[in-house]
C-alpha positions in Angstrom: -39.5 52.2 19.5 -39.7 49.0 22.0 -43.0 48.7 23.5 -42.5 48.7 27.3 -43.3 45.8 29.7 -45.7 48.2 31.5 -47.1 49.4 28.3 -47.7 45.5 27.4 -49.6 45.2 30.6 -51.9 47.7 30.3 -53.0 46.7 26.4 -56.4 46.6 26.4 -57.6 45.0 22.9 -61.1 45.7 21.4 -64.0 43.0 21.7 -65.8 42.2 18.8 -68.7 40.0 18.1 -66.9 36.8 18.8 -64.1 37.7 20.7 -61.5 40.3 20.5 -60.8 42.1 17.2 -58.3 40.6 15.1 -56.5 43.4 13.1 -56.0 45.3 16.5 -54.3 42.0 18.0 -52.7 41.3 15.1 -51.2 44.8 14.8 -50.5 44.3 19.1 -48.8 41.5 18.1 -46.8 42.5 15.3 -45.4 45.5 17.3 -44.8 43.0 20.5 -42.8 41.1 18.5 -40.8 44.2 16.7 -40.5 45.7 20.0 -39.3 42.0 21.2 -36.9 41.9 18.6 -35.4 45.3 19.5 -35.2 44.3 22.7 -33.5 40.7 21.9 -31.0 42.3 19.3 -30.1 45.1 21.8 -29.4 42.6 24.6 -27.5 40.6 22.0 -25.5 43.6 21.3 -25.0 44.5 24.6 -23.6 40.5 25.6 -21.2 41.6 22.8 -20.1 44.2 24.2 -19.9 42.7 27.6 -17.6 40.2 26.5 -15.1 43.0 24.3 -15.3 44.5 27.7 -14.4 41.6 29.6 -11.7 40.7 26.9 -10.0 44.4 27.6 -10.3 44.3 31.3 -8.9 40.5 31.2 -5.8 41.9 29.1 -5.5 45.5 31.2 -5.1 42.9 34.4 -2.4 41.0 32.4 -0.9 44.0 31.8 -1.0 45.8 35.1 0.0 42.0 36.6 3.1 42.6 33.6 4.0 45.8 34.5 3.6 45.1 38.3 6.5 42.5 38.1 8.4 44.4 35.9 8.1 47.4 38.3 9.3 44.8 41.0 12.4 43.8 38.6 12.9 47.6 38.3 13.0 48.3 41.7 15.3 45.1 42.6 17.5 46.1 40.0 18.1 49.6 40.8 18.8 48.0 44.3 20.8 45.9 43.5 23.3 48.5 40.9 22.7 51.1 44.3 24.1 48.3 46.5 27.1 47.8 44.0 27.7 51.6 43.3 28.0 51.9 47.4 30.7 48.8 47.6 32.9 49.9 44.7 33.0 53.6 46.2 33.7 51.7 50.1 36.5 50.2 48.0 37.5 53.2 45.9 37.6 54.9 49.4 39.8 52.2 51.1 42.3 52.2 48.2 42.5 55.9 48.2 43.2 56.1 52.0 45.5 53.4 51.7 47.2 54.8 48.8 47.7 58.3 50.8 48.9 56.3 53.9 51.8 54.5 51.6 52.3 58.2 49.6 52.4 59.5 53.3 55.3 56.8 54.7 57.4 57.1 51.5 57.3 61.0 51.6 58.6 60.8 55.7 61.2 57.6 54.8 61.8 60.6 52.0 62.4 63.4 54.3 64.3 61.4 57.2 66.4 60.0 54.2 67.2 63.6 53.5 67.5 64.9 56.9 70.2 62.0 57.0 71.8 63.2 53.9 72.3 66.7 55.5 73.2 66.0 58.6 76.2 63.9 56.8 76.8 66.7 54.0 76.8 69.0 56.9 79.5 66.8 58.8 81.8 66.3 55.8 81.4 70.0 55.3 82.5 71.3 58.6 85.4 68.4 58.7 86.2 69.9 55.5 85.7 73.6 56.7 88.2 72.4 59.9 90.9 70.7 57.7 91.0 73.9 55.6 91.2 75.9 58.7 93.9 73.5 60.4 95.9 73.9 57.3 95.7 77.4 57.1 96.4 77.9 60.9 99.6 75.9 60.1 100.4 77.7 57.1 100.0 80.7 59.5 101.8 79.5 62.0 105.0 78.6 59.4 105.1 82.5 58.1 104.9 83.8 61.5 107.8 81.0 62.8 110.6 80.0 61.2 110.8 76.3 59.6 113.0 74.3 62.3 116.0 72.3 61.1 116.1 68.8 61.0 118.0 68.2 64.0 115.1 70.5 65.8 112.1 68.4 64.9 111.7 65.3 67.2 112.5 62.2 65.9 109.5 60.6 64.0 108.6 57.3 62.6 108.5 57.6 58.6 104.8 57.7 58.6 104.8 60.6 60.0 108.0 62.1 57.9 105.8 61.2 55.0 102.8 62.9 56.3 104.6 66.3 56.6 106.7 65.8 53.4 103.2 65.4 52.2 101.8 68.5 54.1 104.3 70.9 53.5 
């Protein structure tokens, strides 16, 4: 056990004869010098350990400094993918609503196209539906009257001879 700086201090060493006794200083200096030693090798030990220490907390600053930037680069990066996730869906969004405006003109050029379409079936329809009615008014119209003679029909160009040949 280390002898104490107080405990050195308040030594008090036997007198002989001719000065102080020398197996008592002796043995005060032997354990002074153990005690000393101690001392010595503990500090040693303890500059060791100071400098391991210093070592780790050098290297857990790297690494905190490392993982500080890389953090940063994180951060940037996830950014930077948000930013470009946002634009592409901006531009997923214009296409779509430009894509539903083109679907949206072709389907009403579609439906006036067919309006057209029946409004023109519809006209050859009733011109049909009148021509059959016409004819069968005039088919009517011969049961109920007597066919007239030649010499009772007014005198017609041969187009329209040829039309009635063709009619009746």
């Amino acid at each position: 056990m280390p002898i104490t700086p107080v405990e050195i201090r308040h030594l008090q060493l036997k007198r002989g004869f001719l000065g102080y006794k020398r197996p008592v200083v002796e043995r005060a200096l032997i354990e002074i010098a153990d005690s000393f030693e101690s001392v010595w090798r503990q500090r040693a030990d303890l500059a060791d350990r100071i400098e391991e220490l210093e070592q780790e907390v050098a290297r857990h600053v790297e690494l905190e400094t490392l993982l500080r930037s890389t953090l940063v680069s994180a951060e940037r990066a996830a950014q930077e993918v948000k930013e470009q996730a946002r634009r592409e869906a901006e531009l997923i969004v214009t296409e779509a609503h430009a894509e539903a405006r083109s679907v949206r003109r072709d389907a009403i050029a579609d439906k006036e196209r067919l309006l057209r379409d029946i409004r023109r079936i519809e006209g050859l329809l009733r011109s049909a539906l009148d021509a059959v009615t016409d004819v069968e008014a005039e088919d009517l119209e011969r049961v109920e009257s007597p066919e007239p003679t030649p010499a009772e029909l007014p005198q017609a160009d041969d187009g329209e001879r040829e039309i009635r040949r063709l009619a009746g």
